[in-house]
C-alpha positions as CSV (number, residue, x, y, z in Angstrom):
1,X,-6.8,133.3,74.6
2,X,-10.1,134.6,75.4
3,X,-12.9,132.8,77.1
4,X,-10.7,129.5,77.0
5,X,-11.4,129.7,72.8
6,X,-9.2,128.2,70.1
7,X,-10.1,130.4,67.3
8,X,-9.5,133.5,69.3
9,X,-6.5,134.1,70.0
10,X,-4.5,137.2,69.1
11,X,-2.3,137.2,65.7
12,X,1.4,138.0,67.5
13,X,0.5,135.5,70.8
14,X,-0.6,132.9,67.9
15,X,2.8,133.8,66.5
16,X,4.9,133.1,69.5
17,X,3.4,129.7,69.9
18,X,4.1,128.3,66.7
19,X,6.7,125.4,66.7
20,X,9.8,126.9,64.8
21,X,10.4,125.6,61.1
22,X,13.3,123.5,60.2
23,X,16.4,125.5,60.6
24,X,14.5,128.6,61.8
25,X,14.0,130.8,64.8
26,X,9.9,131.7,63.8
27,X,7.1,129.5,62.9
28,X,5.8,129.4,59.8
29,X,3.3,131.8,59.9
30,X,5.4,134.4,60.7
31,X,8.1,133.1,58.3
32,X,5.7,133.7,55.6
33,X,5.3,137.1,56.4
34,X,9.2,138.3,57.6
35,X,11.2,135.7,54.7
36,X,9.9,137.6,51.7
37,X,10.4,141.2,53.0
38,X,14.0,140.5,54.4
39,X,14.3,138.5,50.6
40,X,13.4,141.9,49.0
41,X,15.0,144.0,51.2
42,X,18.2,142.0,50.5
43,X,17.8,141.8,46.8
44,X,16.9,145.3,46.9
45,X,20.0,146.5,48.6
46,X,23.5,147.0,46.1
47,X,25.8,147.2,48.9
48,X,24.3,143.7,49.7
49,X,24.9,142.3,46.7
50,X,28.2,144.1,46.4
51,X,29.9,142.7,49.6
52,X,28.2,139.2,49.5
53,X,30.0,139.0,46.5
54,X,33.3,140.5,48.4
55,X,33.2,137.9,51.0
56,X,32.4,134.8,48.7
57,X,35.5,135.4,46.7
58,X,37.6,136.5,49.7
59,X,36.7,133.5,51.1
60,X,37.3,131.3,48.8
61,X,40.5,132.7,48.3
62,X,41.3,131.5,52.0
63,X,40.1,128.5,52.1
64,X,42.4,128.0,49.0
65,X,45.4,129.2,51.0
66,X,44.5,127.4,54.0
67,X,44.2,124.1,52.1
68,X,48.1,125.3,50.2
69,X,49.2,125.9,53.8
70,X,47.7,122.4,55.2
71,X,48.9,120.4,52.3
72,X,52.9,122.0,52.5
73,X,52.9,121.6,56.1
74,X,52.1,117.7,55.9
75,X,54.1,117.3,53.1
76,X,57.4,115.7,55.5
């Protein structure tokens, strides 16, 4: 702060003082500002789209054997 005032202080020190948001690391200011350019840096991206669509079908596919695998296991 300068000169012990509340409405100066500097934009990044602001920043870093914030209490974080629900499930976040930032405060809300800054999770204004860094959401929607990661959002559209994701969306933007095909190999993003590409191997989040990989790993929600390979995973699924495990879970499935997983829950086969538990199920036979117990089955005694």
């Amino acid at each position: 702060m300068i000169n012990s005032e509340n409405d100066r202080v500097d934009f990044y020190v602001g920043a870093m003082l914030e209490d974080p948001v629900v499930r976040g690391l930032i405060g809300p200011t800054l999770a204004c500002i860094v959401g929607p350019q990661f959002q559209r840096s994701r969306d933007g991206d095909r190999s993003a789209v590409i191997l989040l669509r990989y790993l929600h079908t390979t995973l699924r596919g495990r879970i499935r054997e997983k829950r086969e695998l538990f199920f036979h296991a117990n089955s005694f």
